[in-house]
N, C-alpha and C positions, 0 to 999 in steps of 0.2 A: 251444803250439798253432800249428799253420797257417795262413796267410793263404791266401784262395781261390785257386785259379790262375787266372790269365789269358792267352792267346795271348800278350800281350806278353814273356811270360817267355821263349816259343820262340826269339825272334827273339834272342836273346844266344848260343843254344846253336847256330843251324843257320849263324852266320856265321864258324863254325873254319874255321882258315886252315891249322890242325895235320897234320901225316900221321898222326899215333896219334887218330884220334878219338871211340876209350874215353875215355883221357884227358884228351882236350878238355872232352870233354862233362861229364863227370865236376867240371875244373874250371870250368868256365862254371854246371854247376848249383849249386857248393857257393860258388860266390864272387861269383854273378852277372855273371863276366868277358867282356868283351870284351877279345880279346889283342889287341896293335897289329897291324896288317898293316906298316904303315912310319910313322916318326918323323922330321918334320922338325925342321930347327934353326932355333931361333925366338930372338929376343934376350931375354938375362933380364929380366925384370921389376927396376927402379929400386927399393929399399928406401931411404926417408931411415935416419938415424942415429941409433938407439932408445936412450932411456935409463928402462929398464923398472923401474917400482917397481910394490911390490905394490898390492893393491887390498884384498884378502879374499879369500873363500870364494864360488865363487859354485856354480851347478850345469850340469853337461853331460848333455846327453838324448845317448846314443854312441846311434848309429847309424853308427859304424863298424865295430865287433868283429864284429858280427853278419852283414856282407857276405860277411866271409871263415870263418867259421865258424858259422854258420845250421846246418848238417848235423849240429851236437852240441847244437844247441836252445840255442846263446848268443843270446840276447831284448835286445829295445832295453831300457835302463834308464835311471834318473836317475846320476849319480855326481857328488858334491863334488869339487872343482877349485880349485887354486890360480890367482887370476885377477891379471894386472899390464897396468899400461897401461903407454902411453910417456907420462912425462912434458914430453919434448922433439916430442912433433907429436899434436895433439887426435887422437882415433878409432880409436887402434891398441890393441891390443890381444893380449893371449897367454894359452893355458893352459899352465902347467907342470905338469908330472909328471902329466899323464889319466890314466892307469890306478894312481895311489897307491891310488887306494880302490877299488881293481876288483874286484867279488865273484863273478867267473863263471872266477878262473883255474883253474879245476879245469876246468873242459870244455875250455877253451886248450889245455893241459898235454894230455886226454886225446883234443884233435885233432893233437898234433904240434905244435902252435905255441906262440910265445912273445912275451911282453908285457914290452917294459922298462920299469923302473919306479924311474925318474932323474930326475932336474933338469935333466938337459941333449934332453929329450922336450920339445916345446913343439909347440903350434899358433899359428901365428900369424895372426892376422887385422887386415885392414884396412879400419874403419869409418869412414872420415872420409866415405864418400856412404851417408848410411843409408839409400838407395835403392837400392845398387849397393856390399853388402857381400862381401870376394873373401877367400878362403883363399890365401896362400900357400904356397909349396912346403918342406914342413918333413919331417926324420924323425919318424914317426910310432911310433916301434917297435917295428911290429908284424912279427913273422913266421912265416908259416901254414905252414912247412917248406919253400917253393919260395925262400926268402930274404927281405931287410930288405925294407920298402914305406915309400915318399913318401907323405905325404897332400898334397893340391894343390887348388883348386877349380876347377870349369869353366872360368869366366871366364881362368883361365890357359893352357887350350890352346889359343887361337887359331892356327887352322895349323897342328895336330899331327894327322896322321889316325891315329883310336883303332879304327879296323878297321872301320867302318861310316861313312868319310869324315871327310874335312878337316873342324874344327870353323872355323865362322863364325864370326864377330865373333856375329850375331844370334843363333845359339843358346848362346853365351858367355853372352850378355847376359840371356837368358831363366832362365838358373839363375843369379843373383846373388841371393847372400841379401841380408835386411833388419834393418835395429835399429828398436824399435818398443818402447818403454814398457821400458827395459832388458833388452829380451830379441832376441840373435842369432839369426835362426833361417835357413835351407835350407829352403824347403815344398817349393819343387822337385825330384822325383823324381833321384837321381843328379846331384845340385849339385855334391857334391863324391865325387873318384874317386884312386885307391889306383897310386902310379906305382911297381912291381917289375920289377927290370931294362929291357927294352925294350918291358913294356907295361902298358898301363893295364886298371883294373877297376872296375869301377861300386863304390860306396860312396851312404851316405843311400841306401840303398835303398826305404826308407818314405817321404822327404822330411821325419824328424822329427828331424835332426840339430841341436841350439841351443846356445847358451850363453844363462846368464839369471846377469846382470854383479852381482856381489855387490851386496846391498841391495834386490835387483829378487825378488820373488815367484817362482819356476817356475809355467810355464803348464801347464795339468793336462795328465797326462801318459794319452792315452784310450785304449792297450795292455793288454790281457787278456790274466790268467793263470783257467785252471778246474781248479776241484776236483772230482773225482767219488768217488762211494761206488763207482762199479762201471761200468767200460769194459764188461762182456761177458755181463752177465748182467743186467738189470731186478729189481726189487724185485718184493714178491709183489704191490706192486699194477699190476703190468704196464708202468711207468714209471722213466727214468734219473732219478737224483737230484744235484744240482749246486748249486756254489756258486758265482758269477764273482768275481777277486779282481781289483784295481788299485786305482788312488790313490780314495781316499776321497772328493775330491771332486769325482767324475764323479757329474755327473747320474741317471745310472740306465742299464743294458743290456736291451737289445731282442735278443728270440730267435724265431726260428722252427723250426719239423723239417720236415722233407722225405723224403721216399720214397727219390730220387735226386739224386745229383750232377751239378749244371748238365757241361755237357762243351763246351759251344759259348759262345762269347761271347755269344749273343744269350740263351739260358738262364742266364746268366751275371745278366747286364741284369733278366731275368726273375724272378732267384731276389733281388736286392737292391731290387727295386720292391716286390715281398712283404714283404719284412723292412720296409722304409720304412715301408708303407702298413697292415702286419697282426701287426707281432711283438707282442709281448708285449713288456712291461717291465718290471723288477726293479732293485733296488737293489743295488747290488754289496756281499759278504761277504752277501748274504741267501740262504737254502738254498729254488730252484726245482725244476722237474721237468717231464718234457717225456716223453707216452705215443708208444708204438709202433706203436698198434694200429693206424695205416692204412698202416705198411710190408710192402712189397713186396720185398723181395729180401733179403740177408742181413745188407746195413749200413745204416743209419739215420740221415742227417746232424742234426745241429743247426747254424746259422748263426747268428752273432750280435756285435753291436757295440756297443760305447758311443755315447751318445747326448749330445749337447751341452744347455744348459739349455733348449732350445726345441726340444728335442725332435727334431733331425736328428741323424740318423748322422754321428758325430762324424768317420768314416773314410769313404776314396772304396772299400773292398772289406773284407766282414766275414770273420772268423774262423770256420773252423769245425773239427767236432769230430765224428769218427763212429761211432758204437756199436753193438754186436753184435744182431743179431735171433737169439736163439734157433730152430731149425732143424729143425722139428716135421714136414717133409716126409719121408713113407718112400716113396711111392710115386714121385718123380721118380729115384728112384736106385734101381741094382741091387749087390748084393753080389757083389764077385768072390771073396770065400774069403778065406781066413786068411791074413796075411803077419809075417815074422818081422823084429821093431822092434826096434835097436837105439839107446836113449835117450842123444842124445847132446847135451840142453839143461842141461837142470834138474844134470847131473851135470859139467858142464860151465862154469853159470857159480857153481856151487856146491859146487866137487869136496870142501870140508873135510864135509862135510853128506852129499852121496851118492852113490855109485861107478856105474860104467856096467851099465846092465842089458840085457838079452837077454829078449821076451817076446813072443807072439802076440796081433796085432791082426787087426781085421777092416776090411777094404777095401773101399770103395765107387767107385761110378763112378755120373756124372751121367748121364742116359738123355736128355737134350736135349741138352747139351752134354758127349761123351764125352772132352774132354780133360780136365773138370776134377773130381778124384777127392777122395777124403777116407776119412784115418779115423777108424774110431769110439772115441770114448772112448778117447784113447791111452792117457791114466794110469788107467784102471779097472784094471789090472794090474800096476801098476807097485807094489811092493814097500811101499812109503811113501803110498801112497793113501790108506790109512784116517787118518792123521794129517793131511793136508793138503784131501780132496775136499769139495767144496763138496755140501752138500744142494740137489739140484733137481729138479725133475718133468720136465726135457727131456733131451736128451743134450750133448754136446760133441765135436765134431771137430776136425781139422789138416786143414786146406783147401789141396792145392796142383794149382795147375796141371799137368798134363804132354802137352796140344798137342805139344809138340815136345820129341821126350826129350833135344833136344840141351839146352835149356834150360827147365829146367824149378823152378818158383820157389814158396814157400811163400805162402799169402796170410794176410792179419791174422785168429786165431782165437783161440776164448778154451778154455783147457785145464783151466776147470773146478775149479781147483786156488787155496786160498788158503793161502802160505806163510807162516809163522811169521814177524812184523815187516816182512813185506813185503809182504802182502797179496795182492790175485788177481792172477791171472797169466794172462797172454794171449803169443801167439807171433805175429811179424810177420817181412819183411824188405823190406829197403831197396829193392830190386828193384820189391817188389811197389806199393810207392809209385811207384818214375819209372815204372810201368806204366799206374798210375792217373790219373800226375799229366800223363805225353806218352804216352802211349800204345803199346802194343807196336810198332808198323809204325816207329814214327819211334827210335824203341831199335834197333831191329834195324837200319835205316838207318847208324846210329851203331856197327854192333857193338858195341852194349852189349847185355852174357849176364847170365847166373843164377850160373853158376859148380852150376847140380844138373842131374844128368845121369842117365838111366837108361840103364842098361848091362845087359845080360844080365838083366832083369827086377829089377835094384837099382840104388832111387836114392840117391844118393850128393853131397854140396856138397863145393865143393873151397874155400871159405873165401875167394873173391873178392868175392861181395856178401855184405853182413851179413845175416846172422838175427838177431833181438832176442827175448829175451824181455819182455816188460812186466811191471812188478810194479806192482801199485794203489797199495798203502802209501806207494813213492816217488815215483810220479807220474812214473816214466821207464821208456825203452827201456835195454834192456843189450845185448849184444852176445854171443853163444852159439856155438856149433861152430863154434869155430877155434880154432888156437894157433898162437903163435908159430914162426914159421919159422927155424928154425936155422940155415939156409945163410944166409936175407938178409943183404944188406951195406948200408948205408942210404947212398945218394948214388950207390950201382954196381950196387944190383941193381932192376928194375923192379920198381915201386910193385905192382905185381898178386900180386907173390910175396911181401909180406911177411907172409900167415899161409898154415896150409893147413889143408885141412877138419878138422873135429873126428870127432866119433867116432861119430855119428849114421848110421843105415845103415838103408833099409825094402826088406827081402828079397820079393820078390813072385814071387819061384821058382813055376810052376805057375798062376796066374794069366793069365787069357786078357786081355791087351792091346791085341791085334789094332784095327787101325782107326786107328791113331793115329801117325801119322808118326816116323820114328825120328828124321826130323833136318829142318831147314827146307830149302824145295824152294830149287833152285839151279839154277832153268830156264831159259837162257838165252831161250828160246820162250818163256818166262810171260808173261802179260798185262805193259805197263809201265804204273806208279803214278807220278805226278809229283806233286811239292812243290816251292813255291816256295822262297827264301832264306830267310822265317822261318819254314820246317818245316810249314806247313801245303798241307793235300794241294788240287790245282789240277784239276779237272776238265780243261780246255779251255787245255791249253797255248799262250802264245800268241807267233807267229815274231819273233825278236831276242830271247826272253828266256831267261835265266839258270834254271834248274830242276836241281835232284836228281833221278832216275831212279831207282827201286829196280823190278830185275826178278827175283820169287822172292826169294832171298837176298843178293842183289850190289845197290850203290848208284851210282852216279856223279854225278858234276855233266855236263849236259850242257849246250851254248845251241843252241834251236830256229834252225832257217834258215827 
């Protein structure tokens, strides 16, 4: 699941120093990077002369893996650790071999990256001020495909500017972890950061990085995982059905629903005062449920967090999780006619099971908001229906945008369809998240695209952003129309060409489209929009400062005089 967003996340992504700022952006949102601007030379840090014996078994809460690979839903975990002190200077400290007992290498592997998983892997730490606990600079052996990464703690870059200025001594000093009742922990936000080649990347993203020194208890660990009987469809008594899963001995999870998604930090503020003051509370592994009936639009949030034994929000920003409103509206929408659908998901991430099919759907268009279309019931036609279609009284659509047919993106729908061991199925893509999650204006700022385009009245992906389909049973997204690129050469050819579209094609031949811009406007005359350096948009620019300019389709940085 996802953590709420917040403004602060902007501020990582709008300080590229990059010329390619796809991807920049790209890596800043998958890694929470801040790339160095410039690296001073600072004197190494003095290590006394370690003579390291074991200790035991102890446990590590990683909040490392997850910085660099969060976009494949690798989640902070517990993991067993071999723990050694120095016998020769009280306080110090190492794990060996962190990822022996790693259970998430399968998402690693199917990010591109790699976890070594040696004795010569150590973190080492220095606890003789357990007031002022510091990471040293160790390989960490991790590598996301851009190459090997240091792990290192704050406290060590005094004087190294990590692209958002020179680190002080005082903000050094502000992220030093603590030893307390045998447990090491980071609460601070980005304590400890990820040194690859010439720059650094936030790491402890959560600030729930620890070690808990063999013999010592682990502190409850208050990260949710949820089960659902059904993303996209309500039970017949008009309600989602849910179970919260994590460590057994948390307290109990508080939930709320909401109509809409906060968008503003102060809705934000707004929506976790709620949850504080009016959630609900459940025991975790206990089976809840949360009605629809006072939504308003198409998706339905729930928010929700573990709660400590006295009953506060065990976390400073809850989880949330969004689910389908069945779509009972005929009258906001008009029928443009028949258009001819080439199925190129379900055949796609499941080609042993079913071949590419060719078949007439019916196409709609919003009558308030004429970019954004849908069609009906794709699979009512589709060859394999009757074995797969779910029984329901409402219909099902493919909801995608096409505002601007240069980019034009699918958004999260449920297709009505429950597969054999996999359960229901729903269709999303990645796009239509960073659209939700910053917003169209500040993507397009970024030239970040869809990769779907309509052309001659056929839309068409070329395999740049992902489409997923969701399958219930497994509780994940998959990855759908594309394959593999035959030309790519991996280290020579750019990262954007290594799949290309699949086989999906929605022919809308004959269909009046009129109204709806072929491409984004690129008027040097357009109104100018300003945003400051962390992506957020400025009313009232003000003289001597630093802003992005976006006019129509073009961006600059500009500084006011």
């Amino acid at each position: 699941m996802k953590k709420i967003f917040t403004l602060i996340a902007v501020a990582s992504l709008a300080l590229s120093a990059s010329a390619d700022r796809r991807a920049q952006l790209r890596q800043g949102m998958l890694r929470s990077g801040i790339p160095t601007v410039e690296s001073l030379d600072r004197p190494a840090k003095a290590e006394p002369e370690h003579n390291w014996t074991p200790m035991g078994d102890g446990v590590m809460v990683d909040d490392i893996t997850p910085a660099y690979f969060d976009w494949k839903d690798v989640v902070i975990k517990e993991i067993t650790v071999a723990v050694e002190k120095d016998a020769a200077n009280e306080g110090w400290y190492r794990i060996v071999n962190p990822w022996k007992n790693y259970d998430q290498m399968d998402l690693v592997t199917a990010a591109g990256g790699t976890l070594e998983q040696t004795d010569d892997i150590t973190i080492v730490i220095d606890a003789t001020n357990p007031d002022y606990v510091r990471v040293m600079e160790t390989n960490i052996g991790v590598d996301d495909g851009y190459g090997p990464s240091n792990i290192v703690g704050y406290t060590e870059l005094v004087g190294v500017n990590t692209g958002i200025g020179v680190v002080t001594q005082a903000a050094a000093d502000a992220r030093a972890g603590k030893l307390a009742d045998g447990v090491i922990s980071f609460p601070v936000k980005y304590s400890l950061m990820l040194h690859q080649g010439d720059d650094y990347y936030n790491c402890d993203s959560d600030g729930r990085f620890s070690l808990s020194l063999p013999g010592t208890e682990a502190p409850i660990d208050y990260s949710l995982q949820i089960a659902m009987g059904s993303k996209f469809c309500p039970g017949d008594d008009g309600k989602y059905h849910f179970t919260f899963k994590g460590d057994s001995r948390i307290p109990g999870v508080k939930y709320i629903g909401a109509s809409e998604y906060p968008e503003t930090q102060a809705a934000i503020d707004a929506c976790v005062e709620k949850l504080r003051t009016e959630g609900t509370v459940v025991p975790v592994d206990t089976e809840a449920s949360i009605s629809i009936a006072d939504a308003t639009g198409p998706e339905y949030f729930m928010f929700y967090c573990a709660v400590d034994a006295d009953g506060n929000l065990a976390e400073e920003l809850p989880y949330y999780v969004a689910v389908w409103v069945p779509d009972t509206d005929t009258e906001g929408w008009t029928t443009l006619g028949m258009a001819t659908m080439t199925e190129g998901f379900l055949s796609c991430t499941l080609p042993d099971d079913f071949a590419v099919e060719t078949y007439q759907v019916e196409v709609q268009r919003n009558i308030a908001d004429p970019g954004l279309f849908r069609i009906v019931n794709p699979y009512n036609p589709w060859s394999h229906a009757s074995q797969f279609m779910m029984q329901h009284d409402h219909n099902h659509y493919i909801y995608f945008n096409a505002a601007d047919h240069g980019n034009v993106y699918i958004m999260e729908s449920g297709l009505g369809l429950s597969m054999a061991n996999l359960g229901e199925t729903g269709i999303g893509s990645s796009y239509y998240d960073m659209v939700r999650q910053y917003g169209l204006d500040f993507l397009n700022m970024f030239e970040i695209y869809s990769g779907g385009t309509i052309t001659d009245n056929v839309l068409t992906f070329d395999g740049t952003v992902d489409i997923r389909l969701y399958f219930g049973g497994l509780g994940q997204w998959v990855y759908t129309d594309r394959f593999p690129n035959p030309d790519y050469v991996e280290g020579v050819s750019d990262y954007w060409d290594e799949y290309v579209g699949g086989n999906f094609k929605l022919d809308m031949t004959g269909l009046d489209l009129s109204g709806i811009a072929d491409i984004a406007a690129d008027d040097a005359d357009a109104p100018a929009v300003y945003y400051n350096m962390q992506g957020m948009r400025v009313s009232h620019p003000e003289a001597g400062g630093c802003y992005i300019v976006r006019r129509g389709g073009k961006a600059s940085k500009v500084m006011i005089r």
